[in-house]
C-alpha positions in Angstrom: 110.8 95.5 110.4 113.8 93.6 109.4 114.1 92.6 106.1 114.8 89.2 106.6 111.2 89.2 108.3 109.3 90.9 105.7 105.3 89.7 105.3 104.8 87.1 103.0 102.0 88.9 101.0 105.0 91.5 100.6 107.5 88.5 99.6 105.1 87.1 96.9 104.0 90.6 95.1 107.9 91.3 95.0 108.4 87.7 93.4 106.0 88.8 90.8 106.6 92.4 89.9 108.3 92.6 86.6 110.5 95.4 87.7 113.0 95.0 90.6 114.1 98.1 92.0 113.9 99.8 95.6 112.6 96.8 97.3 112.8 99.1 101.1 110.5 102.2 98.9 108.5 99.4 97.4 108.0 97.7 101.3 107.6 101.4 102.8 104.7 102.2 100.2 103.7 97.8 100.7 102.9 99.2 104.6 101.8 102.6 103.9 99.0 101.5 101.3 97.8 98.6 104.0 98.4 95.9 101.0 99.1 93.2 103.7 95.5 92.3 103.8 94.6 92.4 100.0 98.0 90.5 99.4 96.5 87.7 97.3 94.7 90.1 95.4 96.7 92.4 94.4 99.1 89.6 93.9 96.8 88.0 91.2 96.4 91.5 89.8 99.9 92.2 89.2 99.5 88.3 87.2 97.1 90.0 85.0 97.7 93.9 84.9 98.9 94.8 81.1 102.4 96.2 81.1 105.0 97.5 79.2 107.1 95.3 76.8 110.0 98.1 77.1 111.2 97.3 80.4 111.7 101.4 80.9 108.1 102.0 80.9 107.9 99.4 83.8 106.8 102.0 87.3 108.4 101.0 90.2 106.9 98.5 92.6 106.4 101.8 95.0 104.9 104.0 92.5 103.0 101.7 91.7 101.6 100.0 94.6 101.4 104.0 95.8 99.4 105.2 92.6 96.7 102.0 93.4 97.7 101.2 90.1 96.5 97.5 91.0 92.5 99.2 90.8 93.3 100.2 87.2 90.2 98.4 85.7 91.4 99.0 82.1 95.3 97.5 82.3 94.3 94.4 84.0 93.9 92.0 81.7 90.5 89.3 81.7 92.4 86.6 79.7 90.3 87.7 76.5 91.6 88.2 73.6 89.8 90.3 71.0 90.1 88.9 67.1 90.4 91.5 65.4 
């Protein structure tokens, strides 16, 4: 693949991960997972998914698309907030 051609479910996930580092591991693990096809979902999960303020507790897009880190039930937010 060359990386001026990348998928566009790749292009939008990268556009929306907090954390910008190793785009090509990120892509590799992108591939490896088969995210292509759940693109628009795991897109909207990385919206919602609950993470870090401190920007060093932020995985890498490839560990985290590799750890399925996007079916984490309990990090992805509902858009509820609890008053408390």
């Amino acid at each position: 693949m060359n990386r001026n051609n990348l998928p566009p479910g790749f292009l939008k996930f990268w556009s929306r991960y907090p954390k910008k580092r190793d785009k090509g591991s990120a892509y590799r693990a992108w591939v490896k997972n088969g995210c292509e096809q759940d693109a628009d979902r795991i897109c909207d999960i990385v919206e919602r998914y609950q993470f870090s303020d401190d920007p060093q507790f932020i995985k890498y897009p490839a560990t985290w698309l590799n750890a399925w880190c996007f079916e984490d039930e309990d990090m992805i937010s509902q858009g509820v907030q609890d008053d408390w």
